[in-house]
C-alpha positions as CSV (number, residue, x, y, z in Angstrom):
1,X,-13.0,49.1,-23.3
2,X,-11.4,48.8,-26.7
3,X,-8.9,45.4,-26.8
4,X,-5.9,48.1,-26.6
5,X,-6.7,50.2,-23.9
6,X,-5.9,47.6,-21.1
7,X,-2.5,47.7,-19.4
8,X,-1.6,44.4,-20.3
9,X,-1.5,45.8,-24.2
10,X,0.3,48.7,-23.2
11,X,2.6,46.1,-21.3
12,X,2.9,44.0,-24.8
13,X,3.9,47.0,-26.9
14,X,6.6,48.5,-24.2
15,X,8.3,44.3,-24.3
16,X,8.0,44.6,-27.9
17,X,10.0,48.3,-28.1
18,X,12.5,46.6,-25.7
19,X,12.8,43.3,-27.6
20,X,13.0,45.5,-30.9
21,X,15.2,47.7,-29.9
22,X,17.6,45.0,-28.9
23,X,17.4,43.3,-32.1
24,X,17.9,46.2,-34.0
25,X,21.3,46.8,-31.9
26,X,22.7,43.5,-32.2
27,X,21.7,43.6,-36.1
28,X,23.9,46.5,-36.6
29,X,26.6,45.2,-34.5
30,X,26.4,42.3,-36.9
31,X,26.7,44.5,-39.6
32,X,29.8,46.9,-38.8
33,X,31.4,44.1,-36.8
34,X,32.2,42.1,-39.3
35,X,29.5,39.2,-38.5
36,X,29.5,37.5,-41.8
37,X,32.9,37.5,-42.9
38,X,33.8,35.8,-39.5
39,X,31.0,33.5,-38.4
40,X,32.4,30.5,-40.1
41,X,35.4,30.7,-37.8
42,X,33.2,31.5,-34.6
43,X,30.6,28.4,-35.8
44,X,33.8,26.3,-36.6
45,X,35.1,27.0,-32.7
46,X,32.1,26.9,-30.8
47,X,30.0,24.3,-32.7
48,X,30.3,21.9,-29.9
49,X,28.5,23.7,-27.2
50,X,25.5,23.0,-29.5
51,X,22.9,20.3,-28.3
52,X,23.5,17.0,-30.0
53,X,21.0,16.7,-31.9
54,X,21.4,20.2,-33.2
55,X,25.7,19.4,-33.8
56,X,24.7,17.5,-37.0
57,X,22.7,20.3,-38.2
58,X,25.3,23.3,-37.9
59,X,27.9,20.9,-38.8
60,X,26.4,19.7,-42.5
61,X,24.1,22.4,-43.5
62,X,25.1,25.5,-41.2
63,X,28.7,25.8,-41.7
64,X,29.0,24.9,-45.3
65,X,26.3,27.8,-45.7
66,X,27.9,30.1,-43.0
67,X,27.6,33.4,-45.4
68,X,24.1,32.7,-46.0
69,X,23.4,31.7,-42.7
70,X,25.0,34.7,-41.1
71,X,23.8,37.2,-43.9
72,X,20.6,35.6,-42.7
73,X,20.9,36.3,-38.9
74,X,21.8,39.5,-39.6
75,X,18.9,40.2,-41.8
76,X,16.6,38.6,-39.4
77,X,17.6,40.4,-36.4
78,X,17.0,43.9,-38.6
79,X,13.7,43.3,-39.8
80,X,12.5,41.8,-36.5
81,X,14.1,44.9,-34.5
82,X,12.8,47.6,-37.0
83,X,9.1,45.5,-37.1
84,X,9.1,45.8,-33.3
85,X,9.8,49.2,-33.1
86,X,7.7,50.4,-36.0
87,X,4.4,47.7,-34.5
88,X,3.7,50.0,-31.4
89,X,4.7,53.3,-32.9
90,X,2.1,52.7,-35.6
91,X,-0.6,51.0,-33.7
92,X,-0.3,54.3,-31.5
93,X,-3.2,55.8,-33.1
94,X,-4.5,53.0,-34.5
95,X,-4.6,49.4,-34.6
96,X,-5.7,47.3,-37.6
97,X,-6.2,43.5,-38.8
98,X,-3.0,44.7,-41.0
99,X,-0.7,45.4,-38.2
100,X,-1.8,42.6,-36.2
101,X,-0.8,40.2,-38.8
102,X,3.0,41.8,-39.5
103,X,3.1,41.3,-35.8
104,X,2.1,37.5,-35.6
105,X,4.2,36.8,-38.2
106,X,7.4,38.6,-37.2
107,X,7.0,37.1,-33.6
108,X,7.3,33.8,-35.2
109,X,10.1,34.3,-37.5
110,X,11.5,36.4,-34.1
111,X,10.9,32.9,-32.0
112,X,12.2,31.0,-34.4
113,X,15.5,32.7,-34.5
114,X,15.8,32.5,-31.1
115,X,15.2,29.1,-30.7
116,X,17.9,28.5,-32.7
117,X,20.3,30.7,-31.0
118,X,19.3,28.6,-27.6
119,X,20.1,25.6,-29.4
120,X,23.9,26.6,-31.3
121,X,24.8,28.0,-27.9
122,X,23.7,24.9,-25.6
123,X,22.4,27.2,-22.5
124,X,20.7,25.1,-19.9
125,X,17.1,24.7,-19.7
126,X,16.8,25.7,-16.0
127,X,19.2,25.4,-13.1
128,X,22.6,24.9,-13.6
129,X,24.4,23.9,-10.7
130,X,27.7,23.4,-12.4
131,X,28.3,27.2,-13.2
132,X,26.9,29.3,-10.6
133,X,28.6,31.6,-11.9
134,X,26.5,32.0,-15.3
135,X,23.2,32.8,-16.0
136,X,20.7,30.0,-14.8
137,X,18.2,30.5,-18.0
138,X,19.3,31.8,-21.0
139,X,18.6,35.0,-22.7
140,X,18.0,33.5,-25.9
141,X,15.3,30.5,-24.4
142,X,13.4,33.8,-22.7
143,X,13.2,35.6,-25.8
144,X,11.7,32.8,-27.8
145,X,9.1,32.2,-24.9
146,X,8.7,36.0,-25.0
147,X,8.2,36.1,-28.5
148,X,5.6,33.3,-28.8
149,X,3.4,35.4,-26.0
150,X,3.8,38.4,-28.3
151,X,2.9,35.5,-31.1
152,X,-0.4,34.9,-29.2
153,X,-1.0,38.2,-28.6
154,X,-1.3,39.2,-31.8
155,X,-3.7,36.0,-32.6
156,X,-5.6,37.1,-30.1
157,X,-5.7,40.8,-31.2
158,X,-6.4,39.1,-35.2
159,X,-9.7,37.4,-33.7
160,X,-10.7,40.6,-31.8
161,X,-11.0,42.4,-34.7
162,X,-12.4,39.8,-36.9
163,X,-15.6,40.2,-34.1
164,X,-15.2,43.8,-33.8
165,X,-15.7,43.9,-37.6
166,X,-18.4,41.7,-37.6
167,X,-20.5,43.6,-34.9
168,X,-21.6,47.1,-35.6
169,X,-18.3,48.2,-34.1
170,X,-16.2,50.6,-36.6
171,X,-13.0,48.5,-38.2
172,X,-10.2,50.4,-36.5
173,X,-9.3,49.5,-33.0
174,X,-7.7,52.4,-31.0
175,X,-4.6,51.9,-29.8
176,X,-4.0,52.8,-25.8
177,X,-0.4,54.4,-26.7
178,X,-2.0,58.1,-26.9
């Protein structure tokens, strides 16, 4: 069975639509919201929900830089929605060393961002027994872990093909989204 057959593959490209296609949403709210021109107010407000050790950071290099930060952000959150749309839809027929790559490297700039966003906004790790009323794990913490499985999958898929390539085995890998 070819590596992206299996059902756990078809699993990692249907996350990876989902996780795409809500980057790609909140990119664009960023850009017709008016995201850049206001998140040096929102940082300014909201900069002390951040972990301490992370306050320093947004507070000397973040919010001096808050238009390059948030041109950034917005930016990131296009590329990494469009890549994770466009990854599966591509790989559909076929799926190369190429594709694998542009993968593994936007689930790290994708886990990355994340990170960050679990850090400025302060979410708890876990349990949180002093708001039962909000989320006990925060959307931006699952992201980043979900992102650095889609980060190993794609190593994974890298050193498949490396083997598959090696062997007598043609060099394209067929995709199971047929």
């Amino acid at each position: 069975m070819s590596f992206s057959k299996t059902l756990a593959n078809r699993s990692i490209m249907l996350i990876m639509l989902v996780i795409g296609y809500e980057m790609l949403m909140s990119g664009l709210s960023k850009v017709f919201g008016g995201f850049v021109t206001g998140f040096h107010h929102e940082l300014s407000t909201s900069i002390t929900d951040a972990f301490g050790f992370y306050h320093p950071i947004l507070k000397g290099i973040v919010l001096p830089n808050s238009v390059l930060f948030a041109t950034g952000a917005t930016l990131t959150e296009l590329f990494v929605g469009i890549s994770f749309i466009l990854i599966p839809i591509l790989g559909s027929r076929s799926f190369s060393s190429g594709l694998a790559k542009w993968g593994l490297v936007t689930s790290v700039i994708a886990a990355f961002y994340n990170l960050n966003l679990f850090l400025y906004s302060g979410d708890p790790f876990f349990v949180n027994p002093s708001a039962p009323y909000e989320e006990s794990v925060s959307i931006d913490l699952l992201l980043a872990l979900m992102e650095l499985v889609l980060f190993y999958h794609f190593y994974q898929a890298i050193r498949w093909i490396k083997e598959e390539t090696n062997s007598e085995e043609p060099k394209i890998v067929h995709s199971a989204i047929q």
